[in-house]
Each structure stands twice: as C-alpha cells, then as structure tokens.
Backbone as ProteinMPNN parsed JSONL, in Angstrom:
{"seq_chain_A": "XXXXXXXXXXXXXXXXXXXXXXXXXXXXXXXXXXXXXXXXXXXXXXXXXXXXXXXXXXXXXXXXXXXXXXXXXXXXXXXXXXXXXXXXXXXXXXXXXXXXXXXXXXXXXXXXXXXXXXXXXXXXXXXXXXXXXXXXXX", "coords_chain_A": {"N_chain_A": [[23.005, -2.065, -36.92], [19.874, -0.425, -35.317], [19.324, 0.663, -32.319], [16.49, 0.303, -30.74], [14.206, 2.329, -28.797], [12.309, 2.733, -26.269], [9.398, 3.498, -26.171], [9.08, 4.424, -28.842], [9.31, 1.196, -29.585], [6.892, 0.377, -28.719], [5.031, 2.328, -29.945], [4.584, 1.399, -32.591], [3.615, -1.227, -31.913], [0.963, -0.578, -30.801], [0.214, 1.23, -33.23], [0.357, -1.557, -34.858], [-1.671, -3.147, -33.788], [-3.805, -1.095, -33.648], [-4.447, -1.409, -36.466], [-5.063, -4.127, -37.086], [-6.883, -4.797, -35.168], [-9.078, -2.987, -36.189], [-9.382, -4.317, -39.11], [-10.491, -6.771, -37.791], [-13.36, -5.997, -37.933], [-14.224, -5.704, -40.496], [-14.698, -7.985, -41.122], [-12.626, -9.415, -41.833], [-11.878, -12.212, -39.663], [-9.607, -13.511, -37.907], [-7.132, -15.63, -36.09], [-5.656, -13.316, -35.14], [-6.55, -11.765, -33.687], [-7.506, -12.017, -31.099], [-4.829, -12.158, -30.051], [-3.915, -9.483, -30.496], [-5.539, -7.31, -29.232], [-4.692, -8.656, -26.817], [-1.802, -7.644, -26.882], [-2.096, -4.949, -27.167], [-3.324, -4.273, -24.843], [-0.964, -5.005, -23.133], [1.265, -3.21, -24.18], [-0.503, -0.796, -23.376], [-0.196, -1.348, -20.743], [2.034, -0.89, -19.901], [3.249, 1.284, -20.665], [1.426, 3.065, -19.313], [2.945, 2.103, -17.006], [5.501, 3.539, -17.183], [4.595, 6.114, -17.615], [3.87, 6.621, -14.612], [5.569, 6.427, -13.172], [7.435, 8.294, -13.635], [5.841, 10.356, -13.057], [5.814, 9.635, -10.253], [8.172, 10.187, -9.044], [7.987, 13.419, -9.488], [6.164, 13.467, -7.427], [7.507, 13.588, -4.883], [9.096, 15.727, -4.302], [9.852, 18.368, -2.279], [8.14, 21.077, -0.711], [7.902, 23.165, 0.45], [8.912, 24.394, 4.339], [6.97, 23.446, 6.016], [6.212, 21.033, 4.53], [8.437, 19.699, 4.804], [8.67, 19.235, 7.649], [6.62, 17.44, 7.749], [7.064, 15.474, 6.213], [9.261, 14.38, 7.799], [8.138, 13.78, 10.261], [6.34, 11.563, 9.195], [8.635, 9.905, 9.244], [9.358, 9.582, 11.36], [6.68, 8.321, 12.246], [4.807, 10.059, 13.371], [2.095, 11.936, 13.419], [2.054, 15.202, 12.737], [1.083, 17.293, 14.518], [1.577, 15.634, 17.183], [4.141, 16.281, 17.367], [6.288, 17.875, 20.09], [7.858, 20.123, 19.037], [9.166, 21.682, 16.233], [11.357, 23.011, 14.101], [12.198, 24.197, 11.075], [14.232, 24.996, 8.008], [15.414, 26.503, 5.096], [17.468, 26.017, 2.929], [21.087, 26.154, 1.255], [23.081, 23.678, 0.347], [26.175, 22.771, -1.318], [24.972, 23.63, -3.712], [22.567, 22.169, -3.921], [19.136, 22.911, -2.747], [17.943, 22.523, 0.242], [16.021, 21.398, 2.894], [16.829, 21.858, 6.37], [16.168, 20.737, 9.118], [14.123, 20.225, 12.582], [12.945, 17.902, 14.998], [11.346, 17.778, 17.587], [9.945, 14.934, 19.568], [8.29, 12.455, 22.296], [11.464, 11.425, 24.074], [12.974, 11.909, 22.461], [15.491, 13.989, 20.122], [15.065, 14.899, 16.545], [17.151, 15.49, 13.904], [17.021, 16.404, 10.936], [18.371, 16.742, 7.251], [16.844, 17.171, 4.246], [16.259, 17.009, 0.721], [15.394, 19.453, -1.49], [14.362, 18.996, -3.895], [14.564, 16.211, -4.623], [13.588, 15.141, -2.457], [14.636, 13.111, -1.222], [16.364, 12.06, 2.206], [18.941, 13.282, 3.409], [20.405, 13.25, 5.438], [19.97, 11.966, 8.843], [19.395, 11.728, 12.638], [18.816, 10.448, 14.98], [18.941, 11.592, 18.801], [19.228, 11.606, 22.139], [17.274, 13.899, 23.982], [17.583, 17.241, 24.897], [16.396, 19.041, 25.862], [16.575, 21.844, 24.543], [16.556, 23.644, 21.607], [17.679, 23.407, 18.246], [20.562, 25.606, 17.617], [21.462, 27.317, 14.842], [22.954, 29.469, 13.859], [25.439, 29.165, 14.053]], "CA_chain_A": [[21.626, -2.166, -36.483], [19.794, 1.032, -34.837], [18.642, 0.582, -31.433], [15.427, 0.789, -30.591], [13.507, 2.909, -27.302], [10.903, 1.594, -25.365], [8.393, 4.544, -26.564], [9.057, 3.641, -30.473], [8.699, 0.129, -29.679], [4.93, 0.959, -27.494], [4.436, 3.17, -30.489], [4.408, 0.326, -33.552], [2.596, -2.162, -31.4], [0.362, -0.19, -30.493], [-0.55, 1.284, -34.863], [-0.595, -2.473, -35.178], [-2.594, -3.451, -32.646], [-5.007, -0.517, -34.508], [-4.61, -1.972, -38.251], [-5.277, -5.531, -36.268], [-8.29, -4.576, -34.68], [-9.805, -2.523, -37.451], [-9.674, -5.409, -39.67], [-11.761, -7.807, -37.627], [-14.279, -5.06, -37.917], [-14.036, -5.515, -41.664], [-14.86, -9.092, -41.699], [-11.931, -10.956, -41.625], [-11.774, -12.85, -38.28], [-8.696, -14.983, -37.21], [-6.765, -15.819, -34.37], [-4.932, -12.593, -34.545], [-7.853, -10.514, -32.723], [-7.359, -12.157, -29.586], [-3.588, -11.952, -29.777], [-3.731, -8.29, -30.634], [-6.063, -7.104, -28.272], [-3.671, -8.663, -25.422], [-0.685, -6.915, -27.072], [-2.421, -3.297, -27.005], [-3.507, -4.062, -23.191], [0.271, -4.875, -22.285], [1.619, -1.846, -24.719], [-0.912, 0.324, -22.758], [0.232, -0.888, -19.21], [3.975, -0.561, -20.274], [3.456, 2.81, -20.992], [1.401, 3.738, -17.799], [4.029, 2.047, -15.314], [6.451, 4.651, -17.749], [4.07, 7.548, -16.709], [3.509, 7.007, -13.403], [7.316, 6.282, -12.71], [7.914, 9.669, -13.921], [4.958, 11.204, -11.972], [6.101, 9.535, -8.418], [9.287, 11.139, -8.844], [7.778, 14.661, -9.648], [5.517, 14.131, -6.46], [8.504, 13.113, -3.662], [9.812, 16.689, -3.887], [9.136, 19.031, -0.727], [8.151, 22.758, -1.431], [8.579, 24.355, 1.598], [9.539, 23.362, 5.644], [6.046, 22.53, 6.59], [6.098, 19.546, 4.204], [9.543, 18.845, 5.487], [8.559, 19.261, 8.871], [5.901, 16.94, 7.868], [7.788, 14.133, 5.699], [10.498, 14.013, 9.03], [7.39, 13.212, 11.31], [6.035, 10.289, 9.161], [9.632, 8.824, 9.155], [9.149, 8.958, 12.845], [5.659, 7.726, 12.892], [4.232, 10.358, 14.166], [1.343, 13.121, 12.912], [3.086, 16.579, 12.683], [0.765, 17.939, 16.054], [2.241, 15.472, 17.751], [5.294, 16.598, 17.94], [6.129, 18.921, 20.952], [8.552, 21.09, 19.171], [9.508, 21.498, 15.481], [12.319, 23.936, 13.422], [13.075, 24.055, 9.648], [15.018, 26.142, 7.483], [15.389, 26.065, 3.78], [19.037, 26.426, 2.831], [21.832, 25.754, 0.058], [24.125, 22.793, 0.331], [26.536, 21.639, -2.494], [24.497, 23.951, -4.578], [21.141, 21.729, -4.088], [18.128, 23.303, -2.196], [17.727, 21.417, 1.391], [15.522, 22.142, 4.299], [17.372, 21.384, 7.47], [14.957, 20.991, 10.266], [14.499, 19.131, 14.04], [11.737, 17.509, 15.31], [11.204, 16.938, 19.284], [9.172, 13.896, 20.118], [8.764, 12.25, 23.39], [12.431, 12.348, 24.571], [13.975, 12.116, 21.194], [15.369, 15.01, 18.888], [15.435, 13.896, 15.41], [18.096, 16.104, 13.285], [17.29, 16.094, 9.131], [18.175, 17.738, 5.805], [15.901, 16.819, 3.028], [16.883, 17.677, -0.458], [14.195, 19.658, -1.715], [14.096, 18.324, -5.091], [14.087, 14.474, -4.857], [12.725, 14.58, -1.157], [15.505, 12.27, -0.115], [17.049, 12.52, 3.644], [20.319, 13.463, 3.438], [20.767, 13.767, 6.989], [18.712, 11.688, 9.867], [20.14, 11.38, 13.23], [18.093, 10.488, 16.253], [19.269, 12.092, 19.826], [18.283, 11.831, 23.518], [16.575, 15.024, 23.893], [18.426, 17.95, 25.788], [15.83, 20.21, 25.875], [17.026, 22.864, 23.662], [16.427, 23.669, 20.357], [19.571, 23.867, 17.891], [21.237, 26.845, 17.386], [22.029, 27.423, 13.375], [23.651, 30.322, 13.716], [27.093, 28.948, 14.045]], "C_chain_A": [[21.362, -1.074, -35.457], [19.135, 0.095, -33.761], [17.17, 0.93, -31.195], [14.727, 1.267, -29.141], [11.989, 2.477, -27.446], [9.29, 2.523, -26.315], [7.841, 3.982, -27.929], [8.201, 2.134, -30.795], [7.147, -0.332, -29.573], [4.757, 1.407, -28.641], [3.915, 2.41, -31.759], [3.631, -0.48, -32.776], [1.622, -1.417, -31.481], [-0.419, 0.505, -32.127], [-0.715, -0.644, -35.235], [-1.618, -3.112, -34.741], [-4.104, -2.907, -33.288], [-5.776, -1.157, -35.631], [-5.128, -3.517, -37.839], [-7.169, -5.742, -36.123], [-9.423, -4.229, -35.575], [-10.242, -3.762, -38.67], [-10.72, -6.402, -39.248], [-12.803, -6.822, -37.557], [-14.813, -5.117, -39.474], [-14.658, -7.082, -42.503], [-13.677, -10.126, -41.445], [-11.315, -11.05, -39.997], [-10.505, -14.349, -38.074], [-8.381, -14.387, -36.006], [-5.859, -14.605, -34.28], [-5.806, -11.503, -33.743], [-7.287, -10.637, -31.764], [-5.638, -11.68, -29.269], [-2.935, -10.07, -29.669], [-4.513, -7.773, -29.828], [-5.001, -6.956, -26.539], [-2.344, -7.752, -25.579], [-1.1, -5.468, -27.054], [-2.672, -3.269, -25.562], [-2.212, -3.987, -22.722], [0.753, -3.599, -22.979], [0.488, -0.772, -23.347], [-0.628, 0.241, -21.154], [1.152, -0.662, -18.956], [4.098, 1.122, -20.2], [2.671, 3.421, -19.786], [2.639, 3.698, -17.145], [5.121, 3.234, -15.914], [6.158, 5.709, -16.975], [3.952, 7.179, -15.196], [4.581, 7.033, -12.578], [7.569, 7.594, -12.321], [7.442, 11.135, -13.04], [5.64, 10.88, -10.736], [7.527, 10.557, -7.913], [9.271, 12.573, -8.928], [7.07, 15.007, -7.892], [6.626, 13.754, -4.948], [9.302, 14.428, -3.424], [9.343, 17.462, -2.655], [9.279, 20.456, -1.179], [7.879, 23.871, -0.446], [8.688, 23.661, 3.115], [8.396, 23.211, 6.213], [6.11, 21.247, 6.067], [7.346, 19.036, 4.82], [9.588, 18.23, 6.24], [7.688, 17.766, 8.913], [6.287, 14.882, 6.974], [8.925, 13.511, 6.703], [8.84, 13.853, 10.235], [6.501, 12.316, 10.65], [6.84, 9.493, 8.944], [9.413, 8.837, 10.654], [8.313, 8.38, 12.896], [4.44, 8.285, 13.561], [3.244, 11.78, 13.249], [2.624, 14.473, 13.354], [2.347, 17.314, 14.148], [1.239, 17.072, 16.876], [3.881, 15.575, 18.369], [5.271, 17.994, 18.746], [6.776, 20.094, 20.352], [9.113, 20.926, 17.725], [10.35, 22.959, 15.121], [12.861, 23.465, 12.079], [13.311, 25.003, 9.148], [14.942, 25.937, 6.024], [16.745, 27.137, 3.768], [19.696, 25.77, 1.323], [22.625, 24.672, 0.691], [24.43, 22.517, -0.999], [25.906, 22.313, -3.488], [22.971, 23.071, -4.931], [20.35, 22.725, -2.941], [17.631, 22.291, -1.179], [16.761, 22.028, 2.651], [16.2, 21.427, 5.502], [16.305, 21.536, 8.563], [15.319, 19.869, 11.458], [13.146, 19.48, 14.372], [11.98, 17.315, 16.704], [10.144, 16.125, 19.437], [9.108, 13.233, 20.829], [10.278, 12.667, 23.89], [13.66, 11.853, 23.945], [14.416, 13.781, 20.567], [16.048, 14.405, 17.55], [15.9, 15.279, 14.207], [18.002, 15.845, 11.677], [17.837, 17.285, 8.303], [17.761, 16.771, 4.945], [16.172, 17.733, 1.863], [15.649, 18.103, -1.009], [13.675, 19.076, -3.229], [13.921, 16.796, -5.599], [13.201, 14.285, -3.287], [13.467, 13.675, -0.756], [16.006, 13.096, 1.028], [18.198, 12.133, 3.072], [21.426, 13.281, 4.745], [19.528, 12.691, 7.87], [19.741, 11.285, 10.88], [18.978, 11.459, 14.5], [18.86, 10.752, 17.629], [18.448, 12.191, 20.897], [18.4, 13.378, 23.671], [17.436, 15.795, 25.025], [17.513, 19.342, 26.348], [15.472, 21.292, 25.535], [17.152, 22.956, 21.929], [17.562, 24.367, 19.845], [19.614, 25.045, 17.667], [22.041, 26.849, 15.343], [22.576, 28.528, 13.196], [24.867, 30.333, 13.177], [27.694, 28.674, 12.698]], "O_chain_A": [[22.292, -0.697, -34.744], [18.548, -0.949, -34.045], [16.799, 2.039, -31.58], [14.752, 0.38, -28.288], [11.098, 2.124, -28.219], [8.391, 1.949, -26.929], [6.79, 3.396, -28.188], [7.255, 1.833, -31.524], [6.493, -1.162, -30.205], [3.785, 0.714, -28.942], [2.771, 2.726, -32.087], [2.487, -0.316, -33.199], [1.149, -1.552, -32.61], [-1.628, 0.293, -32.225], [-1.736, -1.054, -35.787], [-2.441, -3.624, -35.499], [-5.124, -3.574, -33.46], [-6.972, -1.387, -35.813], [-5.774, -3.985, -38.777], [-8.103, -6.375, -36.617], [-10.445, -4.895, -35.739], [-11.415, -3.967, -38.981], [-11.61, -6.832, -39.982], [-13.302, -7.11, -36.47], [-15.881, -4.541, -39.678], [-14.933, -7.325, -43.678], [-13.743, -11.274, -41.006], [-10.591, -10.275, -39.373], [-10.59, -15.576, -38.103], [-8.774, -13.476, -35.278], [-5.126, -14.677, -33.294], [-5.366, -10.443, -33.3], [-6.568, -9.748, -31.306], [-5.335, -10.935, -28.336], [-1.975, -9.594, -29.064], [-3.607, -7.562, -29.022], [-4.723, -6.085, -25.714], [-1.851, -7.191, -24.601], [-0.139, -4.72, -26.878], [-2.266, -2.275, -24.961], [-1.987, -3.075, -21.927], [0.631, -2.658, -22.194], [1.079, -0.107, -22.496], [-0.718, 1.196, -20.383], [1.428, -0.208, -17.846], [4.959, 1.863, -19.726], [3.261, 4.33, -19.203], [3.318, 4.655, -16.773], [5.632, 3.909, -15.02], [6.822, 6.226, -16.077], [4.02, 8.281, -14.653], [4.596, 7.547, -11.46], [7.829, 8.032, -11.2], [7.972, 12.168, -12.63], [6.084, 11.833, -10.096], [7.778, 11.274, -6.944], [10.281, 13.169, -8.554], [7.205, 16.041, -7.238], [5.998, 13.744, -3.89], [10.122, 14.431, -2.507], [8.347, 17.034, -2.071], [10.212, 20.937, -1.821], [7.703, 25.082, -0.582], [8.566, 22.437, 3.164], [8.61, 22.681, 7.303], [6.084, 20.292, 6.843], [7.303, 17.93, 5.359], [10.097, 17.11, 6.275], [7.9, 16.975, 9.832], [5.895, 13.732, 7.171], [9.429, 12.403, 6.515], [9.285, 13.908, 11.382], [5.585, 12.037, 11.424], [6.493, 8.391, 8.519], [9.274, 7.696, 11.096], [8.545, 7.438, 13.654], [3.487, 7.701, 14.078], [3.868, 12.514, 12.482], [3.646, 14.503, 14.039], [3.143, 17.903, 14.88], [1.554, 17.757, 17.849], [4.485, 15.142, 19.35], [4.609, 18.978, 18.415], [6.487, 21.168, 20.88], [9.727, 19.86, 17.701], [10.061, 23.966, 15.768], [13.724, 22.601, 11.924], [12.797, 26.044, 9.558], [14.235, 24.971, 5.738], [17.004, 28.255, 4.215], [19.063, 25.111, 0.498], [22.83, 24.931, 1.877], [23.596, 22.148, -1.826], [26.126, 21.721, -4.545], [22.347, 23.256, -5.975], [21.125, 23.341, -2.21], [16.988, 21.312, -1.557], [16.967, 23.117, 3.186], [16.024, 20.209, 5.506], [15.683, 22.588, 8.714], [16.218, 19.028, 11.481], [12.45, 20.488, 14.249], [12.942, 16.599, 16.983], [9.111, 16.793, 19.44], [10.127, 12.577, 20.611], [10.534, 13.849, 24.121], [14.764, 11.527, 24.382], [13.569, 14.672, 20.623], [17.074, 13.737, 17.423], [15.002, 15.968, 13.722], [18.852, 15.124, 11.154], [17.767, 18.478, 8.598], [18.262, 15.647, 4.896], [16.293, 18.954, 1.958], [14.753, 17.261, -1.074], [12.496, 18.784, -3.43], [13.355, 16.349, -6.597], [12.342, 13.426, -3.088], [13.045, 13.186, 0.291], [16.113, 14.322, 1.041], [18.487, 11.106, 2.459], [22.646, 13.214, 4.895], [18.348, 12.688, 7.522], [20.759, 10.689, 10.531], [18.408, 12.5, 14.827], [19.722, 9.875, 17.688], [17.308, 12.654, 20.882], [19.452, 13.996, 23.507], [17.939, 15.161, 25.953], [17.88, 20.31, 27.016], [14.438, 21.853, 25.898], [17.889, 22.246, 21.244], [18.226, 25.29, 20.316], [18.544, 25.627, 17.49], [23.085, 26.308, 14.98], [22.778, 28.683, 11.991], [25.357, 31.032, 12.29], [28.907, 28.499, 12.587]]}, "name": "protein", "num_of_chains": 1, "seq": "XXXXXXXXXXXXXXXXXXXXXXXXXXXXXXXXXXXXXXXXXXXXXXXXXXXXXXXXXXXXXXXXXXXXXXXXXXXXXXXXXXXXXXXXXXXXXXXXXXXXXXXXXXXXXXXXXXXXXXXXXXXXXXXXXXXXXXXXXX"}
C-alpha cells in the first residue's frame, strides 16, 4: 500500500468537493451538499495553516545587523532608540551566516549571535554593564 501526502490527499477532496458541488447545481439535492461544502472549507484551511507555516519560517530570517540589532532589543523589551549603545557584525560560524552583536541598556550588556537564516539566538548572555564596548578583534 502507497502512502499518501497531505497535498494529494487536500488535492482529491478538494476535485470532489468540486464534482459534489457542481451536481447540486444540476438538480440533484441530497445530504451530501452540506457535507461537502464543510469538507472543501476544512481542505482549504489545511492547506492555508500548510502555507502560512512555510511563510513564517521564510519571514524569521534577519538580512542585515540593523534587524539583528533590532530582533536583540525586542527580546529585551526594549525599542531599538532606546538603547544607549548598540554593535553588530555579520560573520561565519560553522559555515552558517550569524550576526554577532551587543546591545547596552540601562546597566545591562546583552551579548547575541543570531543565525541569519532561521533568526534563531544562538548566543544570549546578559552582563552587568562595564562600560566598554567588546572588542572582536581577538
């Protein structure tokens, strides 16, 4: 027995759902209208929550170190002018694409790398503030 994917499955409901519908249009009226009707509404919200899955994950990436700057100051809480003092970089790790950056806010410094392609923190480390902005040289 062949497996079947979600798409395929969405894709037959959804021609019968058509041939369903079309019919009570034709005259003959039973109880499968109503039943088919509801089965093309769930087929069509099955297949949004699919797309929009797919979309959220396209939009969580970061495409340069202002958004970084700016996705590491609403994990703090805080608008991006509020912070007194920001630094990001866009770098390689591991062969992924990361922006490393530091935020100063009151008399925190908050230490990230953000993977530029999923937008996960890789890195978060909160620190009583020293005054000095890091040194990446080293």
């Amino acid at each position: 027995m062949k497996k079947k994917s979600l798409a395929g499955v969405l894709l037959i409901c959804s021609l019968c759902c058509a041939v369903a519908v079309g019919m009570s249009g034709c005259g003959t009226n039973s109880g499968a209208e109503s039943s088919a009707s509801s089965v093309t509404s769930s087929a069509s919200s099955s297949s949004a929550s699919v797309a929009s899955s797919s979309t959220s994950a396209k939009t969580d990436a970061v495409a340069d170190e202002d958004a970084a700057v700016a996705k590491a100051c609403a994990k703090i809480g805080i608008d991006v002018k509020e912070a007194t003092d920001s630094k990001c970089e866009k770098a390689t790790s591991s062969g992924k694409t990361v922006f490393n950056g530091f935020v100063h806010y009151d008399e925190f410094d908050y230490d990230f790398q953000i993977d530029a392609q999923s937008g996960d923190f890789l890195h978060w480390d909160r620190i009583t503030s020293t005054g000095e902005m890091p040194n990446w040289e080293n």
